[in-house]
Each structure stands twice: as C-alpha cells, then as structure tokens.
C-alpha positions as CSV (number, residue, x, y, z in Angstrom):
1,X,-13.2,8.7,2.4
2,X,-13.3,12.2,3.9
3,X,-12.1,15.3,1.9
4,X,-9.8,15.5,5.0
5,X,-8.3,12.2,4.6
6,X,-8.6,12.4,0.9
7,X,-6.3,15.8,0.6
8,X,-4.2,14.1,3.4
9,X,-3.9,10.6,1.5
10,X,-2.8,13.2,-1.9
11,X,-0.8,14.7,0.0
12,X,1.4,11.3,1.2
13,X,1.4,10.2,-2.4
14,X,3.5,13.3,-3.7
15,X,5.9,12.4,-1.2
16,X,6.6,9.1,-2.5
17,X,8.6,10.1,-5.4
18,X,10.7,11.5,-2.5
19,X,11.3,8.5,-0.9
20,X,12.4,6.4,-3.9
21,X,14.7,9.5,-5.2
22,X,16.5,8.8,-1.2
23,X,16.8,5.0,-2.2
24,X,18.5,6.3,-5.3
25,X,20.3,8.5,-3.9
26,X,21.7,6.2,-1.0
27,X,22.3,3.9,-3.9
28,X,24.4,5.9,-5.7
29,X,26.2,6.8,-2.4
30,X,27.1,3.1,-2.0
31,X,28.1,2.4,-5.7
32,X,30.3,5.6,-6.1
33,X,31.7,5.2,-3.0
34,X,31.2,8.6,-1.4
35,X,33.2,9.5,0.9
36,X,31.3,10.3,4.5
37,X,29.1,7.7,3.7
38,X,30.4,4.1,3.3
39,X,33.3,5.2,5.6
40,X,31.1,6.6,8.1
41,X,29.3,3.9,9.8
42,X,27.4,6.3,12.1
43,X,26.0,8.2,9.0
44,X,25.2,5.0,7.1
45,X,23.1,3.8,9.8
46,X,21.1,6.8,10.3
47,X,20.6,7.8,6.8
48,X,19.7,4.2,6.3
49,X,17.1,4.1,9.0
50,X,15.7,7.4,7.8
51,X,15.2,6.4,4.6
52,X,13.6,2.6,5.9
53,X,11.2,4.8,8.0
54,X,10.3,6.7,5.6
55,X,8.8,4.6,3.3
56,X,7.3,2.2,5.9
57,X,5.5,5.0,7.5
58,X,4.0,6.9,4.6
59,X,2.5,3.8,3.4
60,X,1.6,3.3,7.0
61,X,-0.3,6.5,7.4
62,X,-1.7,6.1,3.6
63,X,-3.4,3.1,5.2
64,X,-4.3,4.7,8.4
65,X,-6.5,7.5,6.3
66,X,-9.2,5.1,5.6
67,X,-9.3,3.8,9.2
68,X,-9.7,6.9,10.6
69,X,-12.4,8.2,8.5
70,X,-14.2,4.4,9.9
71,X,-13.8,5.5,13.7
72,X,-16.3,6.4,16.5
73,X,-14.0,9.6,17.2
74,X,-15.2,13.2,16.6
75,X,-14.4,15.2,13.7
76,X,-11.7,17.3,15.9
77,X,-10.1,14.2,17.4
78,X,-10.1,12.7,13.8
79,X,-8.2,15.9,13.2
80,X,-5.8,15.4,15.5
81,X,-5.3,11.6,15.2
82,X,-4.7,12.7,11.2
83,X,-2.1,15.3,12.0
84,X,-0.3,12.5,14.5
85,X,0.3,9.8,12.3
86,X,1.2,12.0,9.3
87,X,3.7,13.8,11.6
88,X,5.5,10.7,12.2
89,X,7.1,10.0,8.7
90,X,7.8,13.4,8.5
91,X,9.8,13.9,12.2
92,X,11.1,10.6,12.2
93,X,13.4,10.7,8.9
94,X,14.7,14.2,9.7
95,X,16.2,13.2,12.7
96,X,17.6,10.2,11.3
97,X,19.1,12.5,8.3
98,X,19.6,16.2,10.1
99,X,21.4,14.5,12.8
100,X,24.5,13.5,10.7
101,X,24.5,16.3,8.0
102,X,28.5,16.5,7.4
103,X,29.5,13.7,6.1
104,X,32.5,14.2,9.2
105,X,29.6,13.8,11.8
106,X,30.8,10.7,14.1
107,X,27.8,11.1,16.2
108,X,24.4,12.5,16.0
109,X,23.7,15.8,17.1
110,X,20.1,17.3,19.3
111,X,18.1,16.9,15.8
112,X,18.3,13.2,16.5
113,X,15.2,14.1,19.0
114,X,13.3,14.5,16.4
115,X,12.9,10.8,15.9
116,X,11.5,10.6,19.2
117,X,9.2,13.5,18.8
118,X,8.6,11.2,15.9
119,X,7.8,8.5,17.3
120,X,5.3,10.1,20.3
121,X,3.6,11.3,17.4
122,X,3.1,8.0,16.0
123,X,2.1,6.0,19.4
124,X,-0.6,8.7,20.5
125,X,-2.0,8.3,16.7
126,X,-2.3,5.1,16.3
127,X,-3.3,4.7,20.2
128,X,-6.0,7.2,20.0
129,X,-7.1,5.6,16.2
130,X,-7.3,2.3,18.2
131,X,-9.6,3.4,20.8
132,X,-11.6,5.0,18.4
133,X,-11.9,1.9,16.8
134,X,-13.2,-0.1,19.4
C-alpha cells in the first residue's frame, strides 16, 4: 500500500473504537431508558442510522484503501478519490446525529444535509475508484 493509503487506513482504525463506544452508548440509552431517546422515535431512528453508517462505511473505506492504491488513476485523482470515500463516514453520521441533538427534537434540522453531502461524497468516490479500475 501507499503511505497515503497507509496513514489514511491508520487513520480509519482509530476511529473504530469510536464507533463501538456509539453502540454502547445507544445501548445504554435503550437499557436505561433515557428519556429523548426510546420516547423519541424521530431521534431513535437517526441516531440509529448514524451509528449503522458509521460502522459500515469505515470498514467500507478501510477496504477501499487497497483498491485505490491498485487503480489506473493519477496520484492527484487517487488523492481525491481517498478524501471522497473517507469523507463519507465522517458527513454521513453527523447528520444523522447533529440533526436531532435535544433529545426534544421531533424533526431534524438543516445538519440533516450533511448526510447527503455525505452521500455525494461517497458515489463520486467510489464512481471515480470504479472507472479507475477498469
């Protein structure tokens, strides 16, 4: 692997630890019964999701490291493609969370654009990884 995608793949490991202290965490909201969380289906949801997509697309972009490194593209496109997918399980999960930050939030607020940012980030990765590919 590259040093780029080396540092990059570090640096998606150390977040890990993160992830697993949100499952907790979400755990401990459900057995404790918190309030603004179990009754607060909006919340629930979206912390849920943020949580789900953070840990699917860490390991996702993890994976992703080793392909880029393997593609036709050049160095500042690999660049970029890096920077895309890792951006993803970073905006994604903050706009799932920072969207219903009071536990009395009934419906999200503008941060829930973030996911979408999120999610642009994600497709023009992994699109321009595929291309790069072929």
């Amino acid at each position: 692997m590259s040093p780029s995608s080396l540092s990059t793949a570090g640096v998606l490991l150390i977040t890990v630890p993160g992830v697993a202290y949100g499952g907790v965490t979400l755990l401990s909201f459900l057995m404790k019964n918190v309030p603004g969380y179990l009754d607060n289906p909006v919340r629930r949801g979206l912390w849920r999701a943020g949580h789900a997509h953070a840990g699917v697309l860490v390991l996702f972009a993890l994976v992703a490291m080793v392909y880029v490194d393997q593609s036709g593209l050049p160095d500042a496109l690999k660049a970029v493609t890096r920077t895309l997918i890792v951006a993803a399980p970073i905006l994604m999960p903050l706009g799932f969370f920072l969207s219903v930050v009071r536990p009395s939030d009934t419906k999200p607020n503008k941060l829930i654009h973030l996911t979408v940012a999120g999610g642009v980030c994600l497709a023009a990765g992994t699109l321009m990884l595929g291309i790069g590919l072929l």
